[in-house]
Phi, psi and omega in degrees: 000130179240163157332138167250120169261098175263131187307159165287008187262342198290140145294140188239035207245015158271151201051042167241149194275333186294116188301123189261015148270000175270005183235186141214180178233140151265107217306325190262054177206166339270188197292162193308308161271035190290301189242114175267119174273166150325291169298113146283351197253125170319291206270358168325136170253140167305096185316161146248155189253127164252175226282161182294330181198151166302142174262174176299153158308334180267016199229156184188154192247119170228139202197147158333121165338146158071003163289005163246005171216111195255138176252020167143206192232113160283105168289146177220074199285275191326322189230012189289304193298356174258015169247133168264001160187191180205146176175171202244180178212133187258130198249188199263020166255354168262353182231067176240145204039044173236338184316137190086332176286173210240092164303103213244334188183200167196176175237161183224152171204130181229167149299091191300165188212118181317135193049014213265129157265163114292126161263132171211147177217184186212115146255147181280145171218140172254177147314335199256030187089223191262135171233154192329186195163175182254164183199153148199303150167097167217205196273155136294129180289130175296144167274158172240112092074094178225134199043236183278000191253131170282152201239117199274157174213140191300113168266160167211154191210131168281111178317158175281321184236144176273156169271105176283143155297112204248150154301139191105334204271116136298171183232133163233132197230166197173184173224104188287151196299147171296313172185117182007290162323338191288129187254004174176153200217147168335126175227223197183186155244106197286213176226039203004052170251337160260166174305353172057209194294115178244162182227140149266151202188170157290056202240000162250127174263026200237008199198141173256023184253149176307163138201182187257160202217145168292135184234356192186060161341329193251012164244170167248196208205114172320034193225102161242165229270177153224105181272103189263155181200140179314327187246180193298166141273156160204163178328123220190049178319159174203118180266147198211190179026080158278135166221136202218124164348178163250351203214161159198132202253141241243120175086060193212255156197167166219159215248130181204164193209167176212179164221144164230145185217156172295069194273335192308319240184163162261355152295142180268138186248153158248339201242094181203157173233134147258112183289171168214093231228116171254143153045036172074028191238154159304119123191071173215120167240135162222140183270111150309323200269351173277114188227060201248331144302341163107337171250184211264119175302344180290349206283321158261043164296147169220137201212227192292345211265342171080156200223143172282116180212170217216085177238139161296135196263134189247128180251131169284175205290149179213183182243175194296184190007041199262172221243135188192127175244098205271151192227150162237143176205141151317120177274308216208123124247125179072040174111289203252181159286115224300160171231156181112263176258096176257020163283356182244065180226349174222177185218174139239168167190144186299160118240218195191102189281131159207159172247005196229080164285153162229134163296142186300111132289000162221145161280134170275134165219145204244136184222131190235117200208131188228141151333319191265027153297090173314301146005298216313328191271349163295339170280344173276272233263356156305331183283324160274347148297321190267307190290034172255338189253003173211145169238048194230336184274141174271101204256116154267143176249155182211131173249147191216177173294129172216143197038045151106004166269135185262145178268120182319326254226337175303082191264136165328319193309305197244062151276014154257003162291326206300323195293004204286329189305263187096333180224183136215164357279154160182172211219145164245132211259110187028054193021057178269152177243130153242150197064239200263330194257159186208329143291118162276135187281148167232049160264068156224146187260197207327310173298349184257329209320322179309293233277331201285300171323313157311294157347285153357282161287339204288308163324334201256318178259006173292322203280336169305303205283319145353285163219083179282159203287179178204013190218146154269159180249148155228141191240137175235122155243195178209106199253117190233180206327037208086025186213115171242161214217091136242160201234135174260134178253100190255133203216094215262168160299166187290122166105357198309306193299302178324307192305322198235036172283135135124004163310155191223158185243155176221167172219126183255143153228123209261135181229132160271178157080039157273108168245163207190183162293176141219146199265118162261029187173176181241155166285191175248013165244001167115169201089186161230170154276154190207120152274177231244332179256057182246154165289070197283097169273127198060059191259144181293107183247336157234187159242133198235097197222176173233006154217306161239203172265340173291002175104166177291113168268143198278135171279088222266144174252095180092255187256355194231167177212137178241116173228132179242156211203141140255159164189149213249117196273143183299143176294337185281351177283002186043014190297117196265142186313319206278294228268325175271155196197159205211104210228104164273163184200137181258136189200167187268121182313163187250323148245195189233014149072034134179002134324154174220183164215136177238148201216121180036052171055036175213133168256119208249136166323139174236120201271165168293138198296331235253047193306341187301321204262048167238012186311153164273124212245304164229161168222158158187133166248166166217159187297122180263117174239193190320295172219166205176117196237151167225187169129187191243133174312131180121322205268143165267152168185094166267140154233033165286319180314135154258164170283114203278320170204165185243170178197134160321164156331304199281324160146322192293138198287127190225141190292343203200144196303154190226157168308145186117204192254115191267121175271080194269115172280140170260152195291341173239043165088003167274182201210113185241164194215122193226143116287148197228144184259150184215000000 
């Protein structure tokens, strides 16, 4: 099972028993500054909060991935005076070997509030809708104060009746708010697989009725149930979200990652073995308790809240473009063989053994950042640290809109890149997902720069070893009075096309020396602060395509491609060639540039689910100067050749570029096909 990047626009209601007129989503939330983490530090580890008291052995605490470790605070600045409650939905593939047991209360943690009661209930939900459920009541426990910060601390409240677990059933489970005022609530770093954070509301605009609505999928709500069953629980790993490279280079190593959780119990385990197998042959173990490598078995503790891990695989000799399958399986817990639900105890998933790599020329990094971003200028300068320490990354800035202010810098062409995001700043690294993210946060300050920039690279160079290249790029362009002509030359390793089928090429144009406002604060009556002069760099100013912003798909002729563009740069950019770069990239599309989703009669790009299948395979940029070739030996990019006659689509021969797709004959006897924008 892998990882989902779902618009914030997506109905998240398929493959579910939950009736999806009892839910809805809300396409803007949450806002761009919504979510305050916790961590200051890039390497900070996210605490756990532990439970308030030891539970019975027949008792256990379940909950949404990451609700038992809060990274921060989730806002809901826009919809807090319309809510009448929060809550979560447990869907019926989270409650496998539970059927029957007894739901007696659950716990929450909040920022307690003098005399405030909490109410919380649980209903079981079907396809035919909401059915009777439990509720019960108690005081909040006050936070207690340490320097200027209140310290949140875990209520728990006893149902009046227990609820049992029936098959069929979802659980939505919740709180009604406590008080008005609250603007933002405990959260967790979910496993965007669920419905995440839900709030009830006036939130449908087709119903005068309350309803419940998704508001943050990829987060939880600090809260969980408390489950009793007649005999002890016990320990019952279960492995999930398995992701295994796309490629492994042969006698070498490959990269694969998981979540393993704790479904059984409420103990944290340590004592577990995992096998590893290509194509059934073994040939990996890892011993939590053999720390003969050097690490801390508490670091791969694992226990309900589920923990993300990651190892290099050492692969044997394979031939190029052979077919290969790595497995994974529980081995051993606490000593023995594991017991309970054993259809989650292994996992598979395919590759493609190769021997023939190309080095990477460029990194691609999509820096996705707007003028009204208080945030934003701690992400300009994590980014001029690295590209101080390296000279290999392809830095694009991409601006977007943030709380109804339009960026100057901000074209409609390319909003469904913004959705790759969801925040700023954060930066995406050749479009790699590493864990659950393929955007990284750069909101850290002055004192992390260092620690961000190291971070960064590291990333940069995991996403090498990953998905290593298999095509060179060469760039020819030709830039005369605003009108520019260049042609990409792909030149791939044996099998590239096999390797890179349905790849796509996109070309970006980037302008320096925009300087402009950028807001680094707020008033304290509304507005921003601004500084008033910065220096807004690499900023995204076209997409240079023949069909969308996910790029072209490439026509490959054998192992190799020529692909050519005209496009006429706007007068109002004031651009000088020495200001502009011009950065193609070959990559697995993120959309298919015309699916949609429609949402309250507005239509939003709808991406592909798959954040793994977004990668970048190669970049290379160039200087758009007069003229100007760039590339690796072996790629031809010739640019002397002129054009002798041009010709339509169609065949007829035109005195002057006309929009579409443009035919050119060359003076040395080749033949191109450009597009040209007008």
């Amino acid at each position: 099972m892998k990882k989902s990047l779902l618009s914030l626009f997506a109905f998240l209601l398929t493959a579910t028993a939950v009736n999806a007129q009892k839910f809805v989503t809300l396409p803007d939330a949450p806002g761009k500054n919504d979510v305050v983490k916790f961590e200051t530090s890039p390497f900070a580890k996210q605490k756990k909060v532990s439970p308030k008291r030891d539970l019975a052995k027949n008792q256990r605490y379940l909950g949404l991935t990451g609700s038992d470790s809060p990274a921060g605070n989730l806002g809901v600045s826009k919809y807090y005076k319309s809510i009448e409650a929060a809550g979560s939905v447990l869907e019926e593939d989270k409650l496998k070997g539970l059927i029957g047991a007894r739901v007696i209360g659950m716990r929450i943690l909040l920022y307690g509030f003098e005399d405030s009661n909490i109410t919380c209930f649980v209903k079981p939900v079907t396809n035919k809708g909401f059915l009777e459920g439990v509720e019960g009541t108690t005081k909040a426990t006050n936070s207690t104060v340490q320097g200027n910060y209140l310290t949140p601390v875990w209520n728990e409240i006893k149902f009046n009746t227990p609820l049992t677990i029936k098959s069929n059933e979802d659980l939505l489970f919740g709180f009604e708010t406590p008080n008005k005022n609250v603007q933002s609530y405990l959260i967790g770093k979910g496993d965007g697989e669920s419905l995440g954070v839900m709030i009830y509301g006036p939130f449908d605009k087709n119903s005068s009725s309350n309803v419940w609505a998704s508001y943050a999928s990829q987060y939880a709500l600090c809260m969980q149930l408390i489950v009793e069953k007649d005999t002890e629980f016990v320990p019952d790993l279960d492995l999930s979200d398995f992701h295994v490279a796309p490629f492994g280079q042969s006698n070498n190593r490959i990269t694969c990652t998981y979540v393993l959780t704790n479904n059984g119990n409420d103990a944290t385990v340590t004592d577990y073995t995992l096998g590893f197998y290509i194509d059934g042959k073994k040939v990996y173990t890892f011993d939590n308790n053999d720390t003969s490598d050097g690490h801390d078995t508490n670091d791969f503790a694992i226990d309900a809240s589920g923990s993300l891990g990651g190892f290099y695989i050492p692969t044997p000799v394979f031939a190029h473009l052979s077919n290969h399958t790595l497995s994974m399986k529980i081995e051993k817990v606490n000593g023995a063989t594991p017991v309970g639900n054993l259809d989650d105890d292994s996992v598979e998933e395919g590759f493609v053994g190769v021997t023939q790599t190309t080095e990477r020329q460029k990194q691609l990094f999509e820096h996705f950042t707007s003028q009204y971003c208080v945030a934003c200028p701690n992400g300009y300068e994590a980014i001029r640290k690295l590209t101080a320490s390296r000279d290999d990354v392809a830095w694009v800035a991409l601006h977007g809109n943030l709380n109804g202010y339009t960026d100057d810098y901000y074209t409609e062409a390319i909003s469904p890149l913004l959705d790759i995001s969801g925040s700023y700043p954060t930066a995406a690294i050749n479009r790699y997902a590493e864990g659950d993210k393929i955007a990284f946060g750069l909101n850290y300050g002055d004192d992390y720069i260092d620690a961000v920039a190291k971070m960064l690279s590291n990333v940069i160079d995991n996403s090498n070893e990953e998905v290593p290249s298999f095509v060179k790029l060469g760039i020819s362009s030709s830039y005369n009075n605003g009108k520019l002509t260049f042609t990409v030359y792909g030149q791939g390793v044996e099998g590239a096309a096999q390797l890179l089928k349905g790849a796509t090429l996109t070309n970006y144009i980037t302008q320096d020396g925009l300087v402009s406002k950028q807001a680094n604060g707020t008033n304290p009556f509304g507005g921003y602060k601004y500084i008033k002069s910065f220096n807004h760099e690499n900023v995204l100013r076209a997409v240079v395509t023949n069909s969308s912003v996910a790029g072209d798909v490439i026509t490959w002729d054998g192992d190799n491609f020529t692909m050519s563009y005209e496009y006429d740069v706007p007068k109002d950019w004031k651009a000088t060639a020495d200001k502009l770069r011009l950065t193609s990239f070959v990559s697995m599309p993120f959309w298919d540039g015309k699916s949609t989703i429609t949402y309250q009669g507005v239509q939003y790009p709808k991406l592909n689910d798959d954040i793994y299948s977004y990668w970048v395979n190669q970049c290379e940029t160039l200087q758009l100067n007069q003229s100007a070739s760039t590339g690796v030996k072996g790629v031809e990019n010739n640019s002397t050749a002129t054009v002798v006659a041009r010709y339509a689509i169609d065949g007829t021969q035109i005195s002057a570029p006309v929009k579409g797709i443009n035919i050119l004959k060359m003076s040395d006897g080749t033949t191109r096909k450009v597009l040209v924008n007008k």
